[in-house]
C-alpha positions, 0 to 999 in steps of 0.5 A: 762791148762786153760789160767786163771790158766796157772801161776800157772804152775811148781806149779800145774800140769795140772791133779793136776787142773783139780782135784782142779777144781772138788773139792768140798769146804764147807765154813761154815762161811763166815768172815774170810771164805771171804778171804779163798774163794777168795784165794780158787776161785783164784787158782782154786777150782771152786765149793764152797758152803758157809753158814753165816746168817750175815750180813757186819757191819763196824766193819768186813771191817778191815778184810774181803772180803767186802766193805762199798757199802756192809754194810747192805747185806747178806755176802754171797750175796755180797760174790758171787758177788765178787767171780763171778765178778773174774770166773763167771762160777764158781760154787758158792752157798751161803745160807743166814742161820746160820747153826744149828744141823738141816740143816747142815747134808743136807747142807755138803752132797756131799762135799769133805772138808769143812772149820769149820768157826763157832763161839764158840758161842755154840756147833754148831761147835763140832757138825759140826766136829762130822758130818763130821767125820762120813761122812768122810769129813776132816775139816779145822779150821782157826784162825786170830791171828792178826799178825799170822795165825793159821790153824788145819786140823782135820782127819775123822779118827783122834783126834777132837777138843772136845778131848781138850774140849767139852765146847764151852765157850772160847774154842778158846782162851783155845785151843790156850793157851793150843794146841800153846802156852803152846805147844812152852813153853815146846820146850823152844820157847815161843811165846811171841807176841801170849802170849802178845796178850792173856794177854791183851785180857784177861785183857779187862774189857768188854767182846768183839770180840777178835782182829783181823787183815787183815794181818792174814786172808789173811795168813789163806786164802793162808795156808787154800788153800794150804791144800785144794790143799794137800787134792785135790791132795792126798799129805801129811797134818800135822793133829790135834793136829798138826797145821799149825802157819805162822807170820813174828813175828816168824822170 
């Protein structure tokens, strides 16, 4: 095992990082796919691929992998930068594109996962799930939830997210509201941070972002490295409509 990865030993074996070398990562989206990356990048996935057409504001520095120098820049411009800066012999390709019906089957080819990122801004994510089932990729949706972090894993061969829903409108809060929360209100274990969170932002005159916080990008960061290693390696994954819920609150 290499000098760079020789901590993660007992961990990791060394046939287990040389598979997680060669592994093959699509980020599609790179706000809270800049956390994800970097933990990815860390612990050994050395061939990443990530698409975001934004750019850093201000307002994503509470939360993502930038800093005030890169207000203005392509995100995944100055994403490579820093993920150079830690392996620059890292395999790191970045296209400043939004990813739309037209360029996503070209872009995911040749991929082992990819991390499905995307705003619910249209019915772009659905359609980037439906590719990849078809070409077998397995999919990793990572959620901030301000004090927690949220991640489904979605099988080629399994249920998808547009089983809950085909309407992009609000999915993400319909999909939490109805696949964790009402899910835990039924064991008689009720989530009531997460419910306090949902009816406040409900509540919210003004259509906004919803709130998010550092603490829960970097628990999505570490969960979403830990499947990829799973999916690497060929151990067990918990898939959709199953899920991956981390937060002290639960403690």
């Amino acid at each position: 095992m290499k000098e760079r990865y020789s901590r993660n030993r007992i961990y990791v074996d060394a046939e287990e990082q040389e598979k997680v070398r060669e592994f093959r990562v699509f980020l599609g989206g790179a706000g809270i796919g800049s956390i994800i990356s970097e933990c990815a990048l860390r612990f050994g996935f050395e061939t990443l691929t990530i698409v975001d057409g934004d750019k850093v504001e201000e307002s994503n520095l509470n939360r993502q992998n930038y800093r005030i120098c890169d207000i203005g820049k392509p995100k995944v411009e100055a994403l490579k930068e820093r993920l150079l800066s830690i392996n620059p012999n890292a395999n790191i390709t970045v296209v400043n594109a939004f990813i739309d019906k037209d360029n996503m089957v070209e872009l995911l080819k040749g991929h082992s996962a990819a991390v499905n990122a995307l705003d619910f801004s249209s019915n772009v994510p659905f359609l980037f799930d439906a590719h990849c089932r078809q070409c077998k990729i397995p999919v990793l949706h990572p959620y901030n939830l301000g004090w927690g972090g949220l991640v489904m894993a979605v099988s080629p061969d399994g249920s998808q997210l547009s089983d809950l829903s085909d309407d992009y409108h609000n999915f993400e809060a319909r999909l939490v509201q109805r696949r964790i929360i009402d899910y835990f209100r039924l064991l008689g274990s009720p989530k009531r941070w997460l419910e306090d969170i949902m009816a406040r932002y409900k509540a919210e005159k003004s259509p906004a972002p919803p709130p998010q916080l550092a603490v829960a990008s970097w628990i999505v960061g570490g969960l979403c490295t830990n499947l990829l290693f799973c999916l690497a390696t060929g151990y067990r994954v918990k898939w959709y409509p199953d899920f991956y819920l981390s937060s002290i609150k639960d403690n």
